[in-house]
N, CA, C and O atoms as a DFTB+ gen file, in Angstrom:
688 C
 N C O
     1  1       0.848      -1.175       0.000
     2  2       0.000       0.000       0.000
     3  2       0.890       1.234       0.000
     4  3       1.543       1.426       1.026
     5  1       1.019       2.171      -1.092
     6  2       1.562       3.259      -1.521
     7  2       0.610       4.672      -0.465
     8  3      -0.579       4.846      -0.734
     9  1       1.248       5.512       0.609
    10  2       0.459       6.501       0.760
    11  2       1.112       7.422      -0.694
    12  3       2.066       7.421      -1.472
    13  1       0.189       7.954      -0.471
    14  2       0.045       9.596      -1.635
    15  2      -0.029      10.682      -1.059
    16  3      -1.182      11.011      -0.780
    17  1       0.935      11.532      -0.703
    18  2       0.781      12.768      -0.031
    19  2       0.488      13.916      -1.162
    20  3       0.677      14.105      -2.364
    21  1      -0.192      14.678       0.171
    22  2      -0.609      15.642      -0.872
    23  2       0.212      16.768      -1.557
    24  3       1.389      16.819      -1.203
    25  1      -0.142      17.556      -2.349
    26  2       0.774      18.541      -2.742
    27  2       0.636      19.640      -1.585
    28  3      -0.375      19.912      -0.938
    29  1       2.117      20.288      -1.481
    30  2       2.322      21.091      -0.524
    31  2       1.429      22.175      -1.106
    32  3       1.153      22.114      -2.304
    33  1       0.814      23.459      -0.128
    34  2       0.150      24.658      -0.312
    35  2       1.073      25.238      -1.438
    36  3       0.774      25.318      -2.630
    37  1       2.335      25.659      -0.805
    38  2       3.127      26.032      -1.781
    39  2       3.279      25.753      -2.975
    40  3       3.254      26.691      -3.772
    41  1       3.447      24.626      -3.384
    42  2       3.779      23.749      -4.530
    43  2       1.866      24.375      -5.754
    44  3       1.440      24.661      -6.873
    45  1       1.592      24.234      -4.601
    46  2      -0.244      24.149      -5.530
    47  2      -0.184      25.930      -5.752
    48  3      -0.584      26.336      -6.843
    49  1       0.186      26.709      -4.986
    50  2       0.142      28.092      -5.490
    51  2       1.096      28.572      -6.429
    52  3       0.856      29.461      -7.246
    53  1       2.123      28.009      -6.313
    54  2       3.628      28.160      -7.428
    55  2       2.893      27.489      -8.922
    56  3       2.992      28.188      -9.930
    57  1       2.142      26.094      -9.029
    58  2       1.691      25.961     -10.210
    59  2       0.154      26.859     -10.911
    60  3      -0.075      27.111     -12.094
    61  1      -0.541      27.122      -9.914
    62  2      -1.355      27.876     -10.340
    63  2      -1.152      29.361     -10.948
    64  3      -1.875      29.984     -11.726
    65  1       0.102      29.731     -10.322
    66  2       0.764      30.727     -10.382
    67  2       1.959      30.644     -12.026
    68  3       2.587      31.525     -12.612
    69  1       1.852      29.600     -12.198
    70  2       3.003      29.492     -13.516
    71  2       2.468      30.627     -14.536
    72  3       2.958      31.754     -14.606
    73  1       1.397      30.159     -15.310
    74  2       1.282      30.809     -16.041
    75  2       0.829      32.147     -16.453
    76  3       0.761      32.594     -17.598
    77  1       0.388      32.978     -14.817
    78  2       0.944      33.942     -14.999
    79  2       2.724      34.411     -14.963
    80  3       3.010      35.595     -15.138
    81  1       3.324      33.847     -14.833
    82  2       4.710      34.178     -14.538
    83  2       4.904      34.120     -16.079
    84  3       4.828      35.152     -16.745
    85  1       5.064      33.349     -16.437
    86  2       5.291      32.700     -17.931
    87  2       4.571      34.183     -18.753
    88  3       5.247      34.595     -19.695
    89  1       3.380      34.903     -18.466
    90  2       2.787      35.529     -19.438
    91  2       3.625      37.286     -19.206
    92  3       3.655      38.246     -19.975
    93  1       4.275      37.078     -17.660
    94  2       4.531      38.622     -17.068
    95  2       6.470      38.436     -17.882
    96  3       7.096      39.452     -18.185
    97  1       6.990      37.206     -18.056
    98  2       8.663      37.420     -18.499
    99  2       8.009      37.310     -19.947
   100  3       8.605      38.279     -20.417
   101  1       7.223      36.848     -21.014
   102  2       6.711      37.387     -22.348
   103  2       6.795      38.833     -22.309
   104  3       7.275      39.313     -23.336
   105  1       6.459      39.663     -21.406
   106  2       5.938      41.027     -22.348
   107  2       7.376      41.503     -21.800
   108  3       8.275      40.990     -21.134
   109  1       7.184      42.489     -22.292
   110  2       8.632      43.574     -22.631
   111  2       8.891      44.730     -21.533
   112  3       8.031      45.380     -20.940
   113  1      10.055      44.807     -21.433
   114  2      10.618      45.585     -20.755
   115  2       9.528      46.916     -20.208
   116  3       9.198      47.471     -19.160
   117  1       9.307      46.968     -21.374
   118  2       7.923      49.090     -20.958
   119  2       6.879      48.324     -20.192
   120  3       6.526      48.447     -19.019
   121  1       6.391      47.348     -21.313
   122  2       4.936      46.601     -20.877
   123  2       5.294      46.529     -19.045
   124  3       4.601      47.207     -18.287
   125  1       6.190      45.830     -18.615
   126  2       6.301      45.593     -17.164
   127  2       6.276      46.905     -16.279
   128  3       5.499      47.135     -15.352
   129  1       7.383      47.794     -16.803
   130  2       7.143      48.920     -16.023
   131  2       5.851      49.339     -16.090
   132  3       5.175      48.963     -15.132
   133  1       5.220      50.069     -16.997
   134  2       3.485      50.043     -17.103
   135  2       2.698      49.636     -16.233
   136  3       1.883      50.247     -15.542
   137  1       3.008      48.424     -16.295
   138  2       1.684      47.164     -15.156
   139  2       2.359      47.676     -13.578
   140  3       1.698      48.039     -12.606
   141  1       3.406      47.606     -13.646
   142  2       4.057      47.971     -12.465
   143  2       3.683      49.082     -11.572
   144  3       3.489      49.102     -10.356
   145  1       3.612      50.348     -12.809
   146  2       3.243      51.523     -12.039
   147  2       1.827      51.783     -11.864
   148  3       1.326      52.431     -10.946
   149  1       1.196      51.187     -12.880
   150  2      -0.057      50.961     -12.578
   151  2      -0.625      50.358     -11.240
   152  3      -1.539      50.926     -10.642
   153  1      -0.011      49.101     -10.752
   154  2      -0.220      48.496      -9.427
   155  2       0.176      49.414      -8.616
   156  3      -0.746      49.514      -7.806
   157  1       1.262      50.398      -8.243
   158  2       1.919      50.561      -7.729
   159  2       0.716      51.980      -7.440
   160  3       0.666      52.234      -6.236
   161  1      -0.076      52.763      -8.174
   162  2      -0.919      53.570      -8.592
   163  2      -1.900      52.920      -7.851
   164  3      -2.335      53.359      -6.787
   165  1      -2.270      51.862      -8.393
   166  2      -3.652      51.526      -7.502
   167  2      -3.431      50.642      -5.846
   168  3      -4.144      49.789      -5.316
   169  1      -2.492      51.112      -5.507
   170  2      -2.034      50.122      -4.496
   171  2      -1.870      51.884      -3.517
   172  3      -2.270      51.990      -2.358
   173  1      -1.372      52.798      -4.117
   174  2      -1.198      54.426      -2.835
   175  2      -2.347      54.516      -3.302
   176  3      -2.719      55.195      -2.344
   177  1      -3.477      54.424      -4.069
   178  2      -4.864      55.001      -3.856
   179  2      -5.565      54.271      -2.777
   180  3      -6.085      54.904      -1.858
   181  1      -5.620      52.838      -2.835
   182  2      -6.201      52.222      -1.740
   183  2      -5.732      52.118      -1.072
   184  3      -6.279      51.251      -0.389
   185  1      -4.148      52.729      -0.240
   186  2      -3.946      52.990       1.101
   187  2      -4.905      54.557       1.297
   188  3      -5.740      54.802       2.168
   189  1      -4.471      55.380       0.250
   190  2      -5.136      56.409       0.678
   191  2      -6.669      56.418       1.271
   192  3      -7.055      56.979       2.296
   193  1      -7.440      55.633       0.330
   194  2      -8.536      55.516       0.606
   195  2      -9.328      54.487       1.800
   196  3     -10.469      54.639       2.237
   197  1      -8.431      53.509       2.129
   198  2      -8.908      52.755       3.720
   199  2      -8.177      53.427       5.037
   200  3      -8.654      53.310       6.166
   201  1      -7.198      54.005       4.808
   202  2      -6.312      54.162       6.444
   203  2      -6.524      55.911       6.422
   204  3      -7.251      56.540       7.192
   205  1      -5.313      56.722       4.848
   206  2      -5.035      58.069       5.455
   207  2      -6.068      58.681       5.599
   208  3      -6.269      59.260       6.667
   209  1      -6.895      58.716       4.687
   210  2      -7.947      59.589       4.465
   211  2      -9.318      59.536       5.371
   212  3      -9.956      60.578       5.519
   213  1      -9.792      58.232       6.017
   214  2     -10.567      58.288       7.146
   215  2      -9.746      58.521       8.507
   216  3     -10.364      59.002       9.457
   217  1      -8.267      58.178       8.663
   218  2      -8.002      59.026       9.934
   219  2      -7.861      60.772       9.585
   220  3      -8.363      61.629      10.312
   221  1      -7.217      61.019       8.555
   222  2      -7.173      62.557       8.272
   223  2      -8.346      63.685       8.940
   224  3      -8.288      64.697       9.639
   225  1      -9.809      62.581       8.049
   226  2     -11.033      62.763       9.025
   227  2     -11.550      62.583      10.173
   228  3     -12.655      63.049      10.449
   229  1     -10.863      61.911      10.982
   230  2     -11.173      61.397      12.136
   231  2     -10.403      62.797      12.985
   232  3     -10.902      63.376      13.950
   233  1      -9.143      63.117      12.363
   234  2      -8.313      64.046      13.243
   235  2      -8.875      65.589      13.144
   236  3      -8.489      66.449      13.935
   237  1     -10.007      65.909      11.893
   238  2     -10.021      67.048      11.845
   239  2     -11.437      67.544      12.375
   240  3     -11.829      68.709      12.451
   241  1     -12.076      66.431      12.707
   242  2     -13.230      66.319      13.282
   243  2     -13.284      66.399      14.717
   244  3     -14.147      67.028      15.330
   245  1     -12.523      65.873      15.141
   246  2     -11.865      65.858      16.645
   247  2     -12.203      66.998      17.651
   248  3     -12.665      66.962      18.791
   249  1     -11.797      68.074      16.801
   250  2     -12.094      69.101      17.936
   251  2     -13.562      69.426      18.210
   252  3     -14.048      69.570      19.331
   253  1     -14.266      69.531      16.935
   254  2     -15.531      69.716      16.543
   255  2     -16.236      68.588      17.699
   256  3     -17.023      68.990      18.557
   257  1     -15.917      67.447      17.606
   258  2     -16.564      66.303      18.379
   259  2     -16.475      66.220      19.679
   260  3     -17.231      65.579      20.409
   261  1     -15.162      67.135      20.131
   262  2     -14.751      67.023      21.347
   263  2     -15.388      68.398      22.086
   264  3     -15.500      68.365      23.312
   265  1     -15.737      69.410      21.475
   266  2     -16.779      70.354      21.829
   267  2     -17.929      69.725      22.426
   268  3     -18.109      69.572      23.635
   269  1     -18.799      69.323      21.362
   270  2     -20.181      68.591      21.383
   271  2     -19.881      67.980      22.596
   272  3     -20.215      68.819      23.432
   273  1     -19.369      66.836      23.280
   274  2     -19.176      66.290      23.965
   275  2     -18.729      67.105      25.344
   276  3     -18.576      66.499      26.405
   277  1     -18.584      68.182      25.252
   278  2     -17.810      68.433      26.870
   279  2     -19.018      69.517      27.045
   280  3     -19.057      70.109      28.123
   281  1     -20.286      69.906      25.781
   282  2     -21.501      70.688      25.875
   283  2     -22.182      69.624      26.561
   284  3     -22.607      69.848      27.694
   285  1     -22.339      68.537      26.048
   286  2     -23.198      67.451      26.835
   287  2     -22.735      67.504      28.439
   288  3     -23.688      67.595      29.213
   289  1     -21.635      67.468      28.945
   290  2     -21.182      67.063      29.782
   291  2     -21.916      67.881      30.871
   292  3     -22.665      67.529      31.783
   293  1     -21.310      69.467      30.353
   294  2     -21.844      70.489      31.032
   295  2     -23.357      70.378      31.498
   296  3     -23.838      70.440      32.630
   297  1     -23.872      70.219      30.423
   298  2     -25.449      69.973      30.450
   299  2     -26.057      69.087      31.734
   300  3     -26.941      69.318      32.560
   301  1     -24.975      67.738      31.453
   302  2     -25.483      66.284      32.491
   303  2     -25.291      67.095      33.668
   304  3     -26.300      67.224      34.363
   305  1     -24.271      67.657      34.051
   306  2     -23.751      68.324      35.324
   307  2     -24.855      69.648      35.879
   308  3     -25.234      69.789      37.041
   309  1     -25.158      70.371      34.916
   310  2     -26.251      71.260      35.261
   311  2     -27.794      70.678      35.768
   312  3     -28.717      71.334      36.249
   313  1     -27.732      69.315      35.502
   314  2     -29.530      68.843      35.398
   315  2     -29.220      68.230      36.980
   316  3     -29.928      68.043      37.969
   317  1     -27.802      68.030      36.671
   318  2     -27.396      67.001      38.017
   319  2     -27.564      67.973      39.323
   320  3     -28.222      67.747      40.338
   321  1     -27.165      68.554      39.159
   322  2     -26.969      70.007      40.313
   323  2     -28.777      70.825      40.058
   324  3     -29.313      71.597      40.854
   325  1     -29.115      70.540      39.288
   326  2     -30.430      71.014      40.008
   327  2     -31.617      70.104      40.543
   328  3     -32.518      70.529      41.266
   329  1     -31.484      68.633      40.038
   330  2     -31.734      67.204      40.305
   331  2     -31.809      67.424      41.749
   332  3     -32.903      67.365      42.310
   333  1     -30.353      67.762      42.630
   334  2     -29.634      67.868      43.686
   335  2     -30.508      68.743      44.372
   336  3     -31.359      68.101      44.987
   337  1     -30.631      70.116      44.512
   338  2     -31.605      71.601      44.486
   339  2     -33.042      71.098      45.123
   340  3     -33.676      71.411      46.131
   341  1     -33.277      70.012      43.866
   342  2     -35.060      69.594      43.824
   343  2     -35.144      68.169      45.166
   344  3     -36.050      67.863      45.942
   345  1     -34.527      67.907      45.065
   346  2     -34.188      66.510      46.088
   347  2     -33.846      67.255      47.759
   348  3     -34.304      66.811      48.812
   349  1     -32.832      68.605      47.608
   350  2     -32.883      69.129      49.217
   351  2     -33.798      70.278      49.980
   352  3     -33.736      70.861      51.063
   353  1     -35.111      70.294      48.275
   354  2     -36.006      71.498      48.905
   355  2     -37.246      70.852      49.675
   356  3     -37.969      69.975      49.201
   357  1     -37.351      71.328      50.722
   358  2     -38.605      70.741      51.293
   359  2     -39.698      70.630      51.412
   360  3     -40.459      71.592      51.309
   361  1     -40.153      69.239      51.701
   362  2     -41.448      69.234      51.000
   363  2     -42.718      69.804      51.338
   364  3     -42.983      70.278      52.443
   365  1     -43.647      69.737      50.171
   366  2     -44.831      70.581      50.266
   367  2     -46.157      69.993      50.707
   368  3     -46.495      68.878      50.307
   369  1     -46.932      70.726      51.537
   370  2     -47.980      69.741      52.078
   371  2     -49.172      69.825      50.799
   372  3     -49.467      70.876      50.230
   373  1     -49.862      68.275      50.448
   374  2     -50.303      68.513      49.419
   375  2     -51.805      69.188      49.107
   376  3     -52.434      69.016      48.063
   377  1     -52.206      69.945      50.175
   378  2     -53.085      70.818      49.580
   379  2     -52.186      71.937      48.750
   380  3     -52.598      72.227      47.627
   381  1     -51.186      72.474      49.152
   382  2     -50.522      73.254      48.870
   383  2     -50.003      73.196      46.966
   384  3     -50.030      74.041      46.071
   385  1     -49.537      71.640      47.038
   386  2     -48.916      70.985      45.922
   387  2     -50.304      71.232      44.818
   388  3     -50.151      71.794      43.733
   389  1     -51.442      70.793      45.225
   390  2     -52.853      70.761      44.651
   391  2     -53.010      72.238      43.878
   392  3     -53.519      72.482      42.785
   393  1     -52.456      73.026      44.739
   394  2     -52.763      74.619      44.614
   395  2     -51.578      75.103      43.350
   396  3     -51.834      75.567      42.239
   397  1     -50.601      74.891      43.795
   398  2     -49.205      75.024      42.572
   399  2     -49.311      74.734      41.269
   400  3     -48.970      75.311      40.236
   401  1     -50.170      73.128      41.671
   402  2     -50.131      72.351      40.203
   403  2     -51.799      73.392      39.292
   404  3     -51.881      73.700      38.103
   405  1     -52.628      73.610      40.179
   406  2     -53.944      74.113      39.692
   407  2     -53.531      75.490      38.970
   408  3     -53.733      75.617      37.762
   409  1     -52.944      76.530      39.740
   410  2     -52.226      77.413      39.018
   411  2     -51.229      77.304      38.041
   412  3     -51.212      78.074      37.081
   413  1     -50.398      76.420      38.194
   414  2     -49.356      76.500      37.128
   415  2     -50.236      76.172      35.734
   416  3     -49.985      76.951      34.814
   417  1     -51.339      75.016      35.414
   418  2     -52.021      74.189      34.392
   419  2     -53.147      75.346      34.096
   420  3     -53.819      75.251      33.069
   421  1     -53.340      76.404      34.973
   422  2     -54.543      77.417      34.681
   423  2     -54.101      78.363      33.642
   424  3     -54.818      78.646      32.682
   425  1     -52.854      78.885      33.838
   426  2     -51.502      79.325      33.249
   427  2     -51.673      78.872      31.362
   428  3     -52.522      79.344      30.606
   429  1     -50.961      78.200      31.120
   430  2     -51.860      77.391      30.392
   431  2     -53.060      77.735      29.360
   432  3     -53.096      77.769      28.130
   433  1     -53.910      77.948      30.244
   434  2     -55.437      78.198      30.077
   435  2     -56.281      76.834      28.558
   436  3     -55.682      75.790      28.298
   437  1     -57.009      77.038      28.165
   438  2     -58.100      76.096      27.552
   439  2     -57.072      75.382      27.306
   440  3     -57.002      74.800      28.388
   441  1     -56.033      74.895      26.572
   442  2     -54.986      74.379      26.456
   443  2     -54.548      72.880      27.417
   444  3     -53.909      71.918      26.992
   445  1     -55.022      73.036      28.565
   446  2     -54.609      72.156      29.777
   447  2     -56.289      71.847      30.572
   448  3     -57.180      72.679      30.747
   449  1     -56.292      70.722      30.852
   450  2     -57.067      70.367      31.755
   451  2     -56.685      69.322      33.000
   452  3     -55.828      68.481      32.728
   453  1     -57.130      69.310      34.057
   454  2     -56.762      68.673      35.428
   455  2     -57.144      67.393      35.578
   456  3     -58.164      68.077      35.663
   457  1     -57.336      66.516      35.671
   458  2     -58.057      65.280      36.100
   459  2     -57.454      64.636      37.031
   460  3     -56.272      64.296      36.965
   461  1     -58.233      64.405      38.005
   462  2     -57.824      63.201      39.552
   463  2     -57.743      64.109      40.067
   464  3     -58.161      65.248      39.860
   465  1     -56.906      63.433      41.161
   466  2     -56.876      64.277      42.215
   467  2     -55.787      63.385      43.101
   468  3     -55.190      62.462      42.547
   469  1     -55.568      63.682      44.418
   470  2     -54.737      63.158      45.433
   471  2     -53.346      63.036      44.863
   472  3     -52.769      63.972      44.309
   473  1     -52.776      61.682      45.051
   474  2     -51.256      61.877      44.945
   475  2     -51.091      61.769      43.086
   476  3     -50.158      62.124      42.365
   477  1     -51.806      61.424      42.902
   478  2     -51.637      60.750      41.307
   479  2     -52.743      61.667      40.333
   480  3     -53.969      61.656      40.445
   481  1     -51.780      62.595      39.179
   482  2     -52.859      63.744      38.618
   483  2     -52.936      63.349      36.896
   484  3     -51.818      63.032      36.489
   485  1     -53.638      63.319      36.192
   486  2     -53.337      63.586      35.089
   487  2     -53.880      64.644      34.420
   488  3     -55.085      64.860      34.552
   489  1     -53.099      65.454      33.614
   490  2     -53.283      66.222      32.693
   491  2     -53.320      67.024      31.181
   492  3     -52.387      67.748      30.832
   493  1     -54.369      66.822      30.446
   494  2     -54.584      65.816      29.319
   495  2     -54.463      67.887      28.432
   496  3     -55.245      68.771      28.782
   497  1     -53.556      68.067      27.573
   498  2     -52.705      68.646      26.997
   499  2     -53.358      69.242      25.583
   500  3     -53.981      68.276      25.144
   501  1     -53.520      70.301      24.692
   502  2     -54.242      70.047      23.438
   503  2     -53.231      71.463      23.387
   504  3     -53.019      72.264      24.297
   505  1     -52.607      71.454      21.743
   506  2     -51.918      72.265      21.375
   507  2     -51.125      73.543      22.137
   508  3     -51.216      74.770      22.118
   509  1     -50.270      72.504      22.837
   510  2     -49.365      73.445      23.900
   511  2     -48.312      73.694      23.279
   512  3     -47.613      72.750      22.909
   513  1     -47.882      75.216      22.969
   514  2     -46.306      75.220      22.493
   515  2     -45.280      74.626      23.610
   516  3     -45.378      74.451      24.824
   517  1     -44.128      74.369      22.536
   518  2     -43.212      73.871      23.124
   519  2     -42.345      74.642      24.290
   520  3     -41.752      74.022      25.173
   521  1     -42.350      76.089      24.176
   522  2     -41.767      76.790      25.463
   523  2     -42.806      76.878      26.668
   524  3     -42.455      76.867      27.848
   525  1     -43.918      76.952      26.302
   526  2     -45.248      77.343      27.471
   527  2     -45.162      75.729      27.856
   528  3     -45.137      75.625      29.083
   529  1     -45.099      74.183      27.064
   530  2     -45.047      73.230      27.764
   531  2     -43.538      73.022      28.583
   532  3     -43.530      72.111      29.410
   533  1     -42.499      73.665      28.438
   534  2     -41.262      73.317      29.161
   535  2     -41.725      74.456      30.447
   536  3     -41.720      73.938      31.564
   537  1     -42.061      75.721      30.405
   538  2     -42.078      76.452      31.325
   539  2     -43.519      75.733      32.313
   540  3     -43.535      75.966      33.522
   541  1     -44.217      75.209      31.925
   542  2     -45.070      74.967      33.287
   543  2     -44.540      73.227      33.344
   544  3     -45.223      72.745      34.248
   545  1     -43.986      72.552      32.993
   546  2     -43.217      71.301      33.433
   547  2     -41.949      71.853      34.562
   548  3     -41.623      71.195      35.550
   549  1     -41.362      73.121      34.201
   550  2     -40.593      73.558      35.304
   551  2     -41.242      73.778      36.349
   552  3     -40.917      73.336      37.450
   553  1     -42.541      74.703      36.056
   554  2     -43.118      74.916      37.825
   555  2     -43.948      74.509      38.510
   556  3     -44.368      75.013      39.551
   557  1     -44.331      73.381      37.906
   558  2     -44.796      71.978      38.052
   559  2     -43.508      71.055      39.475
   560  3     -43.527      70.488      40.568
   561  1     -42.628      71.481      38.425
   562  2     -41.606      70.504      39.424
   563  2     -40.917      71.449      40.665
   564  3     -40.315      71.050      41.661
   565  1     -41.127      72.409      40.376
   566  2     -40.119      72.950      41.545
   567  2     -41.215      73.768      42.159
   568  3     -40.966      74.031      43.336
   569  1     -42.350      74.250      41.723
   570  2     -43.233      74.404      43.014
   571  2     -44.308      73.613      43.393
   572  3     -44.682      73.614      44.566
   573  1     -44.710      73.112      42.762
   574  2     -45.581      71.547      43.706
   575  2     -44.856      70.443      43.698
   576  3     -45.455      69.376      43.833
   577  1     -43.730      70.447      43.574
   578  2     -42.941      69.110      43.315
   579  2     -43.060      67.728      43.057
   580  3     -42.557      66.781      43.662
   581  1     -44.045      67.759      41.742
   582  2     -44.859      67.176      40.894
   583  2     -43.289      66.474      40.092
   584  3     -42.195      66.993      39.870
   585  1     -43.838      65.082      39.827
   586  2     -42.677      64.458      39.275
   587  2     -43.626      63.834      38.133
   588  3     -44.681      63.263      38.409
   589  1     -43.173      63.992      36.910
   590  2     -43.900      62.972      35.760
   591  2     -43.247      61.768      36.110
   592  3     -42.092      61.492      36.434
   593  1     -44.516      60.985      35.925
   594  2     -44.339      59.123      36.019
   595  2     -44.629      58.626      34.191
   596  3     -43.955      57.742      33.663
   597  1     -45.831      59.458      33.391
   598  2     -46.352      58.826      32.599
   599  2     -46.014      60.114      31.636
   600  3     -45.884      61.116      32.340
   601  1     -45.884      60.312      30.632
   602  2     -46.296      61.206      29.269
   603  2     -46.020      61.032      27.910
   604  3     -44.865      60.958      27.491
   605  1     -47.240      60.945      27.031
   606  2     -47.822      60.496      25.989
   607  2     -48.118      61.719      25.296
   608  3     -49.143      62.346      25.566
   609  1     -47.084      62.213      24.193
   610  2     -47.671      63.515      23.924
   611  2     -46.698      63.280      21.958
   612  3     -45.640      62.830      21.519
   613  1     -47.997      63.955      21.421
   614  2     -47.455      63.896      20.183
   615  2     -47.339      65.051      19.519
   616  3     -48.253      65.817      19.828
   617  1     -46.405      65.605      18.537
   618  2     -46.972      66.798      18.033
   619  2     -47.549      67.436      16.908
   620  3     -47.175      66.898      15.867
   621  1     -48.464      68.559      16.705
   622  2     -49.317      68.457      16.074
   623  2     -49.064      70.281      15.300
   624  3     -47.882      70.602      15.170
   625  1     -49.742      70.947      15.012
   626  2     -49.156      71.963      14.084
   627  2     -49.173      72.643      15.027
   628  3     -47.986      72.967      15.040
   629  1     -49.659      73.190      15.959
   630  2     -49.690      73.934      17.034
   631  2     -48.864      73.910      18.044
   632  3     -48.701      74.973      18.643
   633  1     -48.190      72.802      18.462
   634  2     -47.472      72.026      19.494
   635  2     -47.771      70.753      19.790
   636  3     -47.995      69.860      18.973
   637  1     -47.774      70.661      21.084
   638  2     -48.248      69.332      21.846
   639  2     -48.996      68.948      22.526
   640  3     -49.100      69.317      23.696
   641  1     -49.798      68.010      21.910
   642  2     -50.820      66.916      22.256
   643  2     -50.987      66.122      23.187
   644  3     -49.986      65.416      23.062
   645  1     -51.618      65.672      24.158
   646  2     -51.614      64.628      24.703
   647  2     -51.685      64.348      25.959
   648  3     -52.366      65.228      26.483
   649  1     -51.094      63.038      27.278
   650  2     -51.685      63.245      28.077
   651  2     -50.253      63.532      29.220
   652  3     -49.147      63.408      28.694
   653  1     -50.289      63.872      30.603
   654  2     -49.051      63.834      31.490
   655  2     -49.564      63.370      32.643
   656  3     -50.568      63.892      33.127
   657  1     -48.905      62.277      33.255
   658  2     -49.408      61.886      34.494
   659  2     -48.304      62.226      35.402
   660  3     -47.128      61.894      35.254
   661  1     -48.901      63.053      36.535
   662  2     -47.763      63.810      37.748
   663  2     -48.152      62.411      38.908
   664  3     -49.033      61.562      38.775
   665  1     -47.293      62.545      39.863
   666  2     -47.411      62.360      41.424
   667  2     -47.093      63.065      42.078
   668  3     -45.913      63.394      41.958
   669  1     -48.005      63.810      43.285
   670  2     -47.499      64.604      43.939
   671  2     -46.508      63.846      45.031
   672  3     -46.459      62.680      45.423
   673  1     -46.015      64.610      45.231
   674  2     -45.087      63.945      46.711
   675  2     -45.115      64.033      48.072
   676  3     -44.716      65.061      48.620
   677  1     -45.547      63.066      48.725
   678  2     -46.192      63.351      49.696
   679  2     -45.043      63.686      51.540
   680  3     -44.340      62.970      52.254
   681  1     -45.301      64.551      51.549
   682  2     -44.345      65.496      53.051
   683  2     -43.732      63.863      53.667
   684  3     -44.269      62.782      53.912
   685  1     -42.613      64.300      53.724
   686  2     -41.462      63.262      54.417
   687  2     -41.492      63.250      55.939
   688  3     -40.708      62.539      56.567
């Protein structure tokens, strides 16, 4: 019994490889340089185009990106520190809270309506602009110290739609 080994990797790429070799010592001296610089042409374009040219961009973007990012930062740190503010002011007894939230949503006007009552409020929203809805979500929170649990709001040509469910917070 004869084993038969196989052909080495090498051996199988060197013959597959012949006849181009055989076709590249045929052509002539120019012909080679030609093909040559040609490869050599498309070989600095596609470095250019996978490595220099997306880090080039990566480096000139940098600062631009590194702005954006230290604006966010600022931002997290500002919500954090008033997060902080809203957490050491003390609390409100909730007739009081009842009274804050009734005025702030009156504010408002046809725009806002009240529903419920006690610790859990909802208030169902119809074309609120977007600054008049951030300004009574502020005094919502920092004078009845009304926390949204729920809000469902879509927008519509006027502003925003829809509904907000508060909890008041009840004295510690």
């Amino acid at each position: 019994m004869t084993s038969r080994r196989a052909p080495r990797p090498l051996a199988q790429l060197a013959s597959r490889l012949a006849p181009w070799h055989q076709r590249w010592a045929a052509l002539a001296p120019r012909e080679r340089l030609l093909i040559g610089l040609g490869g050599l042409v498309l070989a600095l374009f596609l470095l250019w185009s996978v490595a220099i040219a997306p880090a080039l961009r990566s480096l000139s973007n940098a600062p631009l990106r590194r702005a954006e990012v230290d604006a966010q930062l600022a931002q997290m740190r500002r919500l954090a520190t008033e997060a902080d503010e809203l957490r050491a002011q003390p609390p409100v007894a909730p007739p009081q809270a009842e009274a804050a939230l009734q005025s702030a949503t009156q504010r408002l006007g046809a725009a806002a309506r009240l529903q419920g009552g006690g610790e859990r409020v909802t208030v169902q929203l119809t074309s609120v602009e977007p600054a008049a809805l951030n300004a009574w979500l502020d005094e919502v929170r920092s004078a009845a110290r009304a926390r949204v649990v729920e809000m469902q709001l879509g927008r519509n040509g006027g502003g925003y739609s829809g509904s907000v469910v508060l909890t008041l917070s009840a004295p510690r």
